[in-house]
C-alpha positions as CSV (number, residue, x, y, z in Angstrom):
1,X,-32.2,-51.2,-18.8
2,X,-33.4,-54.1,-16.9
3,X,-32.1,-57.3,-14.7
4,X,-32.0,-60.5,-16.4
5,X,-31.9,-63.9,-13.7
6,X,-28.7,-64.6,-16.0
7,X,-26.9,-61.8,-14.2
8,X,-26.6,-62.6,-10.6
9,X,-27.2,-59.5,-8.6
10,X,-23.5,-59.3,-7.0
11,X,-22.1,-59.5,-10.3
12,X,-24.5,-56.5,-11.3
13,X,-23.0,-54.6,-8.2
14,X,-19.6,-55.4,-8.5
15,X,-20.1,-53.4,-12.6
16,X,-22.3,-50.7,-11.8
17,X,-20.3,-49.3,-8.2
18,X,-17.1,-49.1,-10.3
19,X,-18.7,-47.1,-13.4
20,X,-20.4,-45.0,-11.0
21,X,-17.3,-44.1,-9.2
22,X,-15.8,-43.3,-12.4
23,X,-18.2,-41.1,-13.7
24,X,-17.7,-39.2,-10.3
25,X,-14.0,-39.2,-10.4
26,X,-14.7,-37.9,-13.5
27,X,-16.8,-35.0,-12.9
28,X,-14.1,-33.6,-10.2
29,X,-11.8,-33.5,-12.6
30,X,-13.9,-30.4,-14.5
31,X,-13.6,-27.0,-13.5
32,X,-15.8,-25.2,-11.0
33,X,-16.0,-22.5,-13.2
34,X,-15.1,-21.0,-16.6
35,X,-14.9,-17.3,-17.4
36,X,-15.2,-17.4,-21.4
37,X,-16.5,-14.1,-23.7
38,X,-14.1,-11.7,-22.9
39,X,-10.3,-10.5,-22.4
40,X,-7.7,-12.0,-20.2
41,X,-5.2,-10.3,-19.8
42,X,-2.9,-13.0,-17.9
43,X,0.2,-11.1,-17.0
44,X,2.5,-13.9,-18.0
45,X,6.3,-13.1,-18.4
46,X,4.9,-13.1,-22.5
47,X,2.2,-10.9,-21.9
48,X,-0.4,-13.3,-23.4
49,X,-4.0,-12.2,-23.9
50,X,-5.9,-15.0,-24.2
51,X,-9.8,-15.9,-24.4
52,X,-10.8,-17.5,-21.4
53,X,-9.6,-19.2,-17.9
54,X,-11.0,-22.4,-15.8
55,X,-10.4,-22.6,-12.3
56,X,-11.0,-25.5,-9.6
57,X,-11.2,-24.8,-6.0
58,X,-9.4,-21.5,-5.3
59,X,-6.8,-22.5,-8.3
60,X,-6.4,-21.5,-12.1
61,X,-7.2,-24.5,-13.9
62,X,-6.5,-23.7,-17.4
63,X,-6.2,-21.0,-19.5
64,X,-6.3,-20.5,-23.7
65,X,-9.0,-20.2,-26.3
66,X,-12.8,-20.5,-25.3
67,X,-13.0,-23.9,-27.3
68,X,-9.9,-25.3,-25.4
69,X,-11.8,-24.3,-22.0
70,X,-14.9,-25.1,-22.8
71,X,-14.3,-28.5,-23.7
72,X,-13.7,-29.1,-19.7
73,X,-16.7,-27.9,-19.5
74,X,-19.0,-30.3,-16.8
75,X,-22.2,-31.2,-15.3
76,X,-21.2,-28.7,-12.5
77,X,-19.3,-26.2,-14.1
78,X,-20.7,-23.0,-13.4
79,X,-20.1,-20.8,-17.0
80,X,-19.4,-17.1,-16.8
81,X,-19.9,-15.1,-20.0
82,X,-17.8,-11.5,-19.7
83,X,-19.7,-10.2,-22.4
84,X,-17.0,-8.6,-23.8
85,X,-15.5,-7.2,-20.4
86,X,-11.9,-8.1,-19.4
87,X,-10.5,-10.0,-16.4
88,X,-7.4,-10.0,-15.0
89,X,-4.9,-11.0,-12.2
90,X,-6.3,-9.1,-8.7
91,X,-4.1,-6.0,-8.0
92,X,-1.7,-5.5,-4.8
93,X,-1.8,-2.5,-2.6
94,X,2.4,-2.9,-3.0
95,X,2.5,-0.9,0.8
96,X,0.2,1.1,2.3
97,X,-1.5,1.1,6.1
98,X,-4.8,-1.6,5.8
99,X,-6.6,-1.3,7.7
100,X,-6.2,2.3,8.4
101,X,-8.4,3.7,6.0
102,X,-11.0,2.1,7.8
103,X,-10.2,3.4,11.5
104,X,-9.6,7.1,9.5
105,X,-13.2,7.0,7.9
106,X,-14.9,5.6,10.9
107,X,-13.4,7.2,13.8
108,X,-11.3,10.3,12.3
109,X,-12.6,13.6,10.7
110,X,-11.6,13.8,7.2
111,X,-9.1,16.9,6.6
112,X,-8.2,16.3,3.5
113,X,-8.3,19.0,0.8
114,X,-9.1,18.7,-3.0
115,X,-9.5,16.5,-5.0
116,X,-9.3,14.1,-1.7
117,X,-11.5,16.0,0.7
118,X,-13.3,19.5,0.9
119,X,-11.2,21.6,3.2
120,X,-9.3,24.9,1.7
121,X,-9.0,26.8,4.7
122,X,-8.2,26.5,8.1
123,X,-11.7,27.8,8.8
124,X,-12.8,25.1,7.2
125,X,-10.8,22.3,9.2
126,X,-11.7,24.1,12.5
127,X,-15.4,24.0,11.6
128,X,-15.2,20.0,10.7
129,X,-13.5,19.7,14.0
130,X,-16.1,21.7,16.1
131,X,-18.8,19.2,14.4
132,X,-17.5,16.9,15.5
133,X,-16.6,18.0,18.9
134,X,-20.3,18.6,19.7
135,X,-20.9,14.8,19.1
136,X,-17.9,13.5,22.3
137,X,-18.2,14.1,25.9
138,X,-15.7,16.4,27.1
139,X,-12.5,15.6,27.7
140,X,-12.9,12.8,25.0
141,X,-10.0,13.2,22.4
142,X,-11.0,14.9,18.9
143,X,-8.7,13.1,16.0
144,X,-8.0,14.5,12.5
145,X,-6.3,13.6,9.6
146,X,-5.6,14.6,5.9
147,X,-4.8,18.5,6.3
148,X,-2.3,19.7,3.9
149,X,-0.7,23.0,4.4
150,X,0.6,23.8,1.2
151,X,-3.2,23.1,0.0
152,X,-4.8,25.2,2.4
153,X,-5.6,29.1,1.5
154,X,-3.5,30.5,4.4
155,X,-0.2,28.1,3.3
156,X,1.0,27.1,6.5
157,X,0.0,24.4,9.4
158,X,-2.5,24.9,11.8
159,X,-1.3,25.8,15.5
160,X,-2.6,25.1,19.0
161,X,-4.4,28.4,19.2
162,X,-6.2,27.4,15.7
163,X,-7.4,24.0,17.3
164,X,-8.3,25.6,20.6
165,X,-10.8,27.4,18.5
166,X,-12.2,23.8,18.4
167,X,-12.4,23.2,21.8
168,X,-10.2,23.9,24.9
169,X,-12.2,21.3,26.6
170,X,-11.4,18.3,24.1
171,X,-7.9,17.3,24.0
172,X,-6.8,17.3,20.0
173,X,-4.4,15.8,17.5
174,X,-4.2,16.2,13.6
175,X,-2.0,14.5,11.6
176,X,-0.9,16.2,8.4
177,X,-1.7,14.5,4.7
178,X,1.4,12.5,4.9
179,X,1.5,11.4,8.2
180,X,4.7,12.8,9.0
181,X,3.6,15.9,11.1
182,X,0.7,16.4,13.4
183,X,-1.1,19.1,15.6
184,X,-1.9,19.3,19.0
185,X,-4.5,22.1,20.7
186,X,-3.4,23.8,23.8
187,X,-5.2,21.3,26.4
188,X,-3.0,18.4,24.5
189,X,0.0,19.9,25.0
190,X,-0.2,20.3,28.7
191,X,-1.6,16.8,29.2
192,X,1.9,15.8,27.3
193,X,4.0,18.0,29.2
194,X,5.1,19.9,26.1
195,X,6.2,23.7,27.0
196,X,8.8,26.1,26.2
197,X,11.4,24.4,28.1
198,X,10.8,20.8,26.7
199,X,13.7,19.4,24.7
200,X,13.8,19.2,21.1
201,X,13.9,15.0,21.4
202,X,16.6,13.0,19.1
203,X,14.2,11.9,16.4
204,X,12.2,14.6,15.6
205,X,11.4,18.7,16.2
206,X,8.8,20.6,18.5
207,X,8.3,23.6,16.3
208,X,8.5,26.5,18.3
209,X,7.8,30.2,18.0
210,X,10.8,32.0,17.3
211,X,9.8,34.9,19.6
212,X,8.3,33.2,22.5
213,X,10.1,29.5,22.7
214,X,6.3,28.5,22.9
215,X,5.7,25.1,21.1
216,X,3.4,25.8,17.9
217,X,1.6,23.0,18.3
218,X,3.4,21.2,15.5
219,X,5.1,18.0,15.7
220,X,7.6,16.3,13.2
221,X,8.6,12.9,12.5
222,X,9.3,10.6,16.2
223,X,8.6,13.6,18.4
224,X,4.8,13.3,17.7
225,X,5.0,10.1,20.3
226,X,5.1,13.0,22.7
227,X,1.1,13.5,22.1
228,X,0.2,10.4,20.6
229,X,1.2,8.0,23.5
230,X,-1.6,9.5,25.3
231,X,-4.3,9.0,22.7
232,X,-6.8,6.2,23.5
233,X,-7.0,2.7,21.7
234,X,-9.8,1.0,20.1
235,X,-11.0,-1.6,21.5
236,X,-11.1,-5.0,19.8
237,X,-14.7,-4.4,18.0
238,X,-13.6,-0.8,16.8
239,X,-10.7,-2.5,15.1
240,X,-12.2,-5.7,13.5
241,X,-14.9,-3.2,12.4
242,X,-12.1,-1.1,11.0
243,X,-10.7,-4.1,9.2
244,X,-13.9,-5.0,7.9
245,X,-14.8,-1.6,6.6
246,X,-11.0,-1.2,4.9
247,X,-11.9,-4.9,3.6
248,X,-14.6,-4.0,1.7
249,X,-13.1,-1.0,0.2
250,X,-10.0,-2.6,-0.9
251,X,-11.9,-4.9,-2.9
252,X,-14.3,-2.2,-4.8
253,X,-10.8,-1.5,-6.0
254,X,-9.9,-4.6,-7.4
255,X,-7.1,-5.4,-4.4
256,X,-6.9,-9.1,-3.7
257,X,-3.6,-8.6,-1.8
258,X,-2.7,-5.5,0.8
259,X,1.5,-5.2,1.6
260,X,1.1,-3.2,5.5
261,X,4.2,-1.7,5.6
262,X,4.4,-1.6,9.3
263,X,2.6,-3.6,11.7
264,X,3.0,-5.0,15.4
265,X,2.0,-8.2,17.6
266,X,-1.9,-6.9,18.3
267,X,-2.2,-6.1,14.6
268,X,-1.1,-9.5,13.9
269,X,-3.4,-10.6,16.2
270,X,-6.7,-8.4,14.7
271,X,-5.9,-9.9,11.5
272,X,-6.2,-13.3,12.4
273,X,-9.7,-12.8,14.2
274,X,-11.1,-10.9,11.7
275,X,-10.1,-13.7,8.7
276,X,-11.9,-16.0,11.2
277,X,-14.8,-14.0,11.6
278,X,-14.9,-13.9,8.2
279,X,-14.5,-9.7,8.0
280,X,-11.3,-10.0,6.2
281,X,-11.5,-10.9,2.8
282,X,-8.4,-10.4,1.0
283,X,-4.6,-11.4,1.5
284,X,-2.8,-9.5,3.8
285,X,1.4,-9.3,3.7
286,X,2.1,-7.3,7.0
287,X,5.9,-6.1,7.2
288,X,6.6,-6.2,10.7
289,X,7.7,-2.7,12.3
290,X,11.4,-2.8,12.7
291,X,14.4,-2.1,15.0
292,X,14.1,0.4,17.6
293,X,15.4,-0.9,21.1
294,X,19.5,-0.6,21.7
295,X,19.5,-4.2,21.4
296,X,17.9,-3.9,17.6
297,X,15.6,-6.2,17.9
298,X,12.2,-6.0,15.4
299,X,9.1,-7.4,16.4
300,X,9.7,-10.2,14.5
301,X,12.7,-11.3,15.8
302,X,11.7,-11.0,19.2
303,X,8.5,-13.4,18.5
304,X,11.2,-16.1,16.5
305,X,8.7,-15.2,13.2
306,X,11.1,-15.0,9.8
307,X,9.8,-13.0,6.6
308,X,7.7,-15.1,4.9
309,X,5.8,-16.3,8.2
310,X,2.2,-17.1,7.7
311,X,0.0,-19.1,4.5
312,X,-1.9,-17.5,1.6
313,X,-4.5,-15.1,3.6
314,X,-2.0,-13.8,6.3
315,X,1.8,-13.9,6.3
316,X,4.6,-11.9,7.6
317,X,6.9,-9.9,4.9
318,X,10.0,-7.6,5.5
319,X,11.0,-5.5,8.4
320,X,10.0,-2.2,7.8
321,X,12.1,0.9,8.4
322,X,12.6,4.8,7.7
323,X,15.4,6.5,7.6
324,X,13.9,10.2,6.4
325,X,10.5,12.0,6.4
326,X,8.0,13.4,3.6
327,X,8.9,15.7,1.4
328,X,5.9,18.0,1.4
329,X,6.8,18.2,5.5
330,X,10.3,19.4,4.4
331,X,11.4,16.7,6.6
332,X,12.5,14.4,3.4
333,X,16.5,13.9,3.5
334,X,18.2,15.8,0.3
335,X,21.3,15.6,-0.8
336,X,20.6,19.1,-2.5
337,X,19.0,22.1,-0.6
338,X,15.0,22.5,-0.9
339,X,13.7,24.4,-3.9
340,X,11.8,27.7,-1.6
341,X,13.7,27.3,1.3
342,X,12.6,26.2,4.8
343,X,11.5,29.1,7.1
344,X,14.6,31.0,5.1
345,X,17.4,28.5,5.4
346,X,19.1,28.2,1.7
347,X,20.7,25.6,2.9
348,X,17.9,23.1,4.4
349,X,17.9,19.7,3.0
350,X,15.8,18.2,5.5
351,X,17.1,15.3,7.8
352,X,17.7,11.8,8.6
353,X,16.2,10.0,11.1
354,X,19.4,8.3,12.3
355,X,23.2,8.8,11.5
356,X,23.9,6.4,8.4
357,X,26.5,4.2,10.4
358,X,23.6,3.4,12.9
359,X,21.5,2.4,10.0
360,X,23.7,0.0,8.8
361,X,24.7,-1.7,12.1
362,X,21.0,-1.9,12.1
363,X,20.8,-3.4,8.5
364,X,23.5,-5.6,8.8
365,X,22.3,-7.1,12.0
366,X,18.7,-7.9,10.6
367,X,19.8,-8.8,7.3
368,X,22.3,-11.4,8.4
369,X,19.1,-13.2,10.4
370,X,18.1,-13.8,6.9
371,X,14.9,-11.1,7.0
372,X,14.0,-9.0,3.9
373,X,14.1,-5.3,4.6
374,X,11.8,-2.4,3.3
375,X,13.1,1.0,4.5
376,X,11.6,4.4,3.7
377,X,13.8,6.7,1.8
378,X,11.9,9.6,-0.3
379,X,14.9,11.6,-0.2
380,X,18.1,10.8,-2.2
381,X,20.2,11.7,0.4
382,X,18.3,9.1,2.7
383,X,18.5,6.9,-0.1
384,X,22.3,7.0,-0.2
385,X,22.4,6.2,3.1
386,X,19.9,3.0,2.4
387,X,22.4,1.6,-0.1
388,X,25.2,1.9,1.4
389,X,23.5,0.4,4.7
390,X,22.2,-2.9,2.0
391,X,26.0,-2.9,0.8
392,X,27.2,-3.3,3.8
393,X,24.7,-5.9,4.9
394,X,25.1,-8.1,1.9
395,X,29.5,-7.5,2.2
396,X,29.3,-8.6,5.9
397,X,26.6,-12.0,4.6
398,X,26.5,-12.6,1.4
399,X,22.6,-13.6,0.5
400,X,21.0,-14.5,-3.0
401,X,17.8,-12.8,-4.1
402,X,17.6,-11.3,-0.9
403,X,15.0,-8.5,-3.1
404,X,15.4,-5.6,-0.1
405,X,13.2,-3.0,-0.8
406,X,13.3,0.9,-0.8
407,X,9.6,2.5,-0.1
408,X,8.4,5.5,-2.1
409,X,12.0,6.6,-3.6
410,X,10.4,9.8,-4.5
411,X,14.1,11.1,-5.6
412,X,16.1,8.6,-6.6
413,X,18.7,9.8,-8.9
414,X,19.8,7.9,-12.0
415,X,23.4,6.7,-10.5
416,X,21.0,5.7,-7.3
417,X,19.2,3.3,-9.9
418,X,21.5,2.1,-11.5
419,X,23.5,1.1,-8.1
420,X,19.9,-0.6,-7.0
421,X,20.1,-2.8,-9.9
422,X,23.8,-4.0,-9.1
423,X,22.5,-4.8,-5.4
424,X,19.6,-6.4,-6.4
425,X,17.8,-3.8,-4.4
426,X,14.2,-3.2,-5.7
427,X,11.9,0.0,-4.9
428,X,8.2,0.4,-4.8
429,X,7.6,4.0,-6.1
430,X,4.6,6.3,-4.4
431,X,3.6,7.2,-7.8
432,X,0.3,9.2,-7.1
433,X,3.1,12.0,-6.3
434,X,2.9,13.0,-9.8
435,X,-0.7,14.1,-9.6
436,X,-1.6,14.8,-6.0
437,X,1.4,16.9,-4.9
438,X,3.4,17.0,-8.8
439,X,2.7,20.7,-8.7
440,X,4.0,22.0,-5.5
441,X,7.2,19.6,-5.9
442,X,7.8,21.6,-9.2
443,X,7.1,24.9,-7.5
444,X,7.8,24.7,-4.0
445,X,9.9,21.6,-2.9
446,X,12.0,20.3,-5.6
447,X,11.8,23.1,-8.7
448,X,11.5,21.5,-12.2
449,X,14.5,19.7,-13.0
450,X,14.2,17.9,-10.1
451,X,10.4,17.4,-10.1
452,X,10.8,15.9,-13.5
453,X,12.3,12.9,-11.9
454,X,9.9,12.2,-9.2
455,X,9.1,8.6,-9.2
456,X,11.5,7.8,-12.5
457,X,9.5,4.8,-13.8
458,X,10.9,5.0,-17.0
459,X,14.7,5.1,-15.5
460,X,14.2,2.2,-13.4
461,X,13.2,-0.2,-15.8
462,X,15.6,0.9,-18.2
463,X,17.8,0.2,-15.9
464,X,16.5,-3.2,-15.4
465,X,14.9,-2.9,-12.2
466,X,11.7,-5.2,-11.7
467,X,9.1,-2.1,-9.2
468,X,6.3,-1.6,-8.1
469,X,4.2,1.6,-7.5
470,X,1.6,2.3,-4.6
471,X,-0.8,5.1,-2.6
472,X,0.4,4.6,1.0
473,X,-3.3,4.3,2.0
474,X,-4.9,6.4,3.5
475,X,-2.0,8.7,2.6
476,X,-3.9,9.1,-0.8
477,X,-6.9,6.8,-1.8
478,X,-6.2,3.4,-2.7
479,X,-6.8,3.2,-6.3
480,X,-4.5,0.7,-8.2
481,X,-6.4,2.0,-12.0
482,X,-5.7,5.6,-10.4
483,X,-2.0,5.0,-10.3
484,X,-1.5,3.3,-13.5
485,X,-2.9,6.0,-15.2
486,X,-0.7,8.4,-13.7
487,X,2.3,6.0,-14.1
488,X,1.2,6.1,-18.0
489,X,0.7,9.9,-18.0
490,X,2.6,11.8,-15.8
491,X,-0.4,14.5,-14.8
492,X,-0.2,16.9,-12.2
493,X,-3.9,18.2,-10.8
494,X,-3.5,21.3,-12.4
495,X,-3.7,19.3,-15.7
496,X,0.3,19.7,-16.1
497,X,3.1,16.8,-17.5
498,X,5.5,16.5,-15.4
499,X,8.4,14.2,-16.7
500,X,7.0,13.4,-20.0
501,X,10.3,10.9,-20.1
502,X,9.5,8.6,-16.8
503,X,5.9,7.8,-18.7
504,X,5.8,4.0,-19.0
505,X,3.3,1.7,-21.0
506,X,-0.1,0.8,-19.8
507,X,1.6,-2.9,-20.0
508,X,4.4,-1.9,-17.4
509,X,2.5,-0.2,-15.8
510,X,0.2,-3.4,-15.2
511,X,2.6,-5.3,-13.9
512,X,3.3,-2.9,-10.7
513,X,0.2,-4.3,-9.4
514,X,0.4,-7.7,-10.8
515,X,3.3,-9.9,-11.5
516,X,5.8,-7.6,-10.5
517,X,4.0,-6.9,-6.7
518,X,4.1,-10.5,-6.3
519,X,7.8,-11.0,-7.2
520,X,8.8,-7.9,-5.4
521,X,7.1,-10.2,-2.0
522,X,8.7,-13.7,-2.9
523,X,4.7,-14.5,-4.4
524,X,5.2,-15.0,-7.6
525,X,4.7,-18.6,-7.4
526,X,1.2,-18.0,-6.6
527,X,0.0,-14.7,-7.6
528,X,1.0,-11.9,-9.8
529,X,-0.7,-14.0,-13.2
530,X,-3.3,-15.9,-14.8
531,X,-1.3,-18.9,-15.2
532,X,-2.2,-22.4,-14.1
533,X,-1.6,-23.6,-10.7
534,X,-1.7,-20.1,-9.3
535,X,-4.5,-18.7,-7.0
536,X,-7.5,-17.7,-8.7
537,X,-7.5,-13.8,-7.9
538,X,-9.3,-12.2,-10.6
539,X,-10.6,-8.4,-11.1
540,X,-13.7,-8.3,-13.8
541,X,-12.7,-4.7,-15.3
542,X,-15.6,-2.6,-17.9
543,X,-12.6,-2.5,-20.7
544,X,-9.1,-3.1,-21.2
545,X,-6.2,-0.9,-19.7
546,X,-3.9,-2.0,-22.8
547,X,-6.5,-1.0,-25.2
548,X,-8.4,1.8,-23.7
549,X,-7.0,5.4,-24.9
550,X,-4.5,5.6,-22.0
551,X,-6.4,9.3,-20.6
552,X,-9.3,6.6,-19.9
553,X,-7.8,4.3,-17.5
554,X,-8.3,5.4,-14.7
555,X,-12.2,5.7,-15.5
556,X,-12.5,1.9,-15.7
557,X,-14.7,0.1,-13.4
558,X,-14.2,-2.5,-10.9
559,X,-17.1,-5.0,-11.9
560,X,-16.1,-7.6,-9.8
561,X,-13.3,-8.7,-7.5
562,X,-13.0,-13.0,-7.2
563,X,-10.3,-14.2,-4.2
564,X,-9.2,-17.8,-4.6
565,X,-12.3,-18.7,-6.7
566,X,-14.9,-16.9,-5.1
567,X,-16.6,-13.7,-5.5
568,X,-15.8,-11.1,-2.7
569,X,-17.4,-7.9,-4.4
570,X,-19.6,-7.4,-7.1
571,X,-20.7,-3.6,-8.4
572,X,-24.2,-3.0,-7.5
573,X,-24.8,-5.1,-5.0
């Protein structure tokens, strides 16, 4: 075109600003980018697949056929082609301890034993230790953690005069594969104080030798704080490099949001710098560690911060409790005696961690301030004691969708379920059970009727209840495609079904880590889906769990994790 002297050049002006304004107005109105060519599997309440998804900024634009997208298509829009792969919503770690599997893998020796780790023996654990020993000063502390007794040739728990084969120059503490027990050598013991005479404390045991009154070295539940108040903290580098490391990791696995099911004021703290270093790159729900002065005040309650708390990278989520052990520690509350007893007793069912009239006051009291609870229960006899503790709460102030949470509910029974779904009480199951320790709960801690029923999928959502399932990181790896397959199959390591009833559908079993996670933490506004308006966390997977053969899920590959629009991890590079 070309300028004519009829057109007076402020007339010109005056057409061509406004044209050019609308052409730009019109190119932000396009997506950033398309994914087209592939699966998505959008986790809607309809389970819609659908062929392809536009997002804008760090939201979901738009989802439905490729022509329906791609006719949004701009200048600018940046087109992914999944070439056949399928994409969908970014999984939850539902509870586990981020960003502890970085500070185990960086600054712990790995004790695990098969398929987790290598050790099978206690020679083997003493010789990872001594490795490691020759790399600290003396005096400098030796940490541990993974060891699993019932794994281990010799079937029982290391003692002091194992670790002082270590080192009787290097204080040392294990902690056992569930985190419920730990180890102290000789040298830690007398730095705590710990000897015959010391008092069995009010929330957990000092094994002892029968003969001698001599402490074993062992530790359960609250009495490890003996020992571990003396170990030494990281500094602020060690943990943001912890964070960083667990970061990463998360997000190989497809995790776009991490639930901590515990955390305090500095780990609030660490969170915040590293997101502002840049180091953390996925959402982080941190329940806040709960009630344990006289005065039963939580963390959270003492800092004025109500669940909730926070924005989309950070916030704060229920209080977190326990009111029982592990299972495999034979510390787990039962309402029926352990399978092979405990050291002889036919009648040990374990033990709770406070009297259940405690635990409700305790309930009550946090529940009326209007915070969500999550409390530990693996046992069902701690888990009658969690339910009556919610009943009470909600009989003293009555609160809507107040979604309180049970963690792990390794034994729920069916009544137990069923009374869940009345209370609007909903539990996040430690499914991996079924295949890491599925064997010895059949054998050793629960026989087989009751093994059967560990982590009763099925029953739950039969009974209505809206779940979740988890790995309790770095309890057992975080693996979200791990889980689902187990969740689908029921198999044991040894290659065993146990509970062929509680299997569930590679669809339910989906939405433990999508839609359901979300809801379960008041997110489902936001996350959980592929739906417009939500944040655009997406996980690019090789094939599609609802299609796959359901033996095959968990071989699927992470290709690529994208958190609020961006890519955080992509295989390969």
């Amino acid at each position: 075109w070309h300028v004519t002297a009829a057109v007076p050049a402020v007339v010109l002006l005056a057409v061509l600003v406004p044209a050019c304004a609308t052409a730009q107005a019109a190119e932000s109105l396009h997506p950033d980018v398309v994914y087209v060519g592939g699966t998505v599997v959008t986790m809607d309440p309809a389970g819609r697949t659908v062929e392809a998804v536009a997002v804008r900024g760090d939201r979901i634009l738009m989802t439905g056929s490729r022509a329906e997208v791609e006719a949004l298509v701009g200048r600018r829009t940046r087109v992914v082609d999944l070439a056949g792969r399928t994409l969908v919503p970014g999984f939850y770690a539902p509870h586990d301890h981020f960003p502890d599997a970085g500070r185990v893998a960086l600054y712990q020796v790995d004790l695990n034993s098969p398929p987790m780790g290598t050790v099978e023996r206690i020679d083997d654990l003493v010789r990872l230790l001594a490795a490691k020993a020759k790399t600290l000063p003396e005096g400098t502390w030796i940490l541990g953690r993974g060891y699993d007794d019932t794994l281990l040739e010799e079937k029982r728990h290391p003692t002091r005069h194992d670790l002082d084969r270590v080192s009787t120059t290097h204080p040392i503490w294990i902690i056992h594969t569930y985190g419920h027990l730990g180890v102290a050598n000789s040298l830690a013991l007398r730095m705590a104080g710990v000897d015959a005479a010391t008092p069995q404390p009010g929330n957990g045991v000092i094994r002892k030798d029968p003969r001698t009154g001599e402490p074993t070295g062992v530790f359960e539940e609250g009495a490890s704080a003996l020992v571990t108040r003396l170990l030494p903290s990281l500094d602020q580098e060690q943990r943001l490099e912890a964070i960083g490391w667990a970061s990463d990791h998360y997000l190989a696995r497809g995790v776009t949001t991490t639930v901590i099911a515990g955390a305090g004021r500095q780990g609030l703290l660490d969170l915040q710098e590293a997101r502002r270093r840049g180091r953390l790159k996925l959402r982080v729900i941190a329940m806040m560690y709960g009630p344990s002065a006289p005065n039963g005040r939580s963390i959270a309650d003492a800092a004025g911060i109500l669940s909730g708390f926070g924005d989309e990278w950070i916030r704060v989520g229920a209080i977190k409790m326990l009111q029982d052990g592990s299972i495999q520690g034979y510390t787990g509350y039962l309402s029926e005696p352990y399978h092979v007893p405990y050291e002889g007793d036919e009648g040990y069912r374990g033990y709770p961690l406070r009297p259940a009239a405690r635990l409700a006051e305790i309930v009550t009291g946090v529940h009326c301030k209007g915070y969500q609870l999550a409390i530990h229960g693996n046992g069902d006899a701690a888990i009658d004691d969690i339910l009556v503790a919610y009943e009470a709460a909600q009989a003293e102030c009555p609160r809507e969708d107040a979604r309180h949470r049970i963690e792990h509910s390794q034994m729920a029974r069916p009544d137990q379920l069923e009374r869940m779904a009345r209370l609007g009480v909903t539990p996040s199951f430690f499914t991996g059970h079924v295949y890491y320790w599925g064997d010895r709960h059949r054998d050793i801690f629960q026989g087989p009727e009751r093994a059967a029923r560990t982590s009763a999928l099925r029953t739950a959502l039969d009974h209505g209840l809206r779940i979740t399932s988890h790995e309790d990181t770095p309890v057992s790896p975080v693996n979200p495609l791990h889980s689902m397959w187990v969740a689908v199959n029921r198999v044991t390591r040894s290659g065993a079904v146990l509970g062929a009833e509680q299997r569930i559908t590679p669809l339910e079993a989906m939405r433990l880590y999508t839609s359901d996670a979300a809801w379960q933490n008041f997110e489902e506004t936001i996350k959980g889906s592929i739906e417009p308006g939500k944040l655009a966390d997406f996980v690019i997977l090789s094939d599609d769990p609802l299609t796959v053969d359901p033996m095959a899920i968990r071989d699927i590959r992470v290709l690529e994790t994208i958190v609020g629009g961006r890519t955080v991890y992509r295989a390969g590079t």
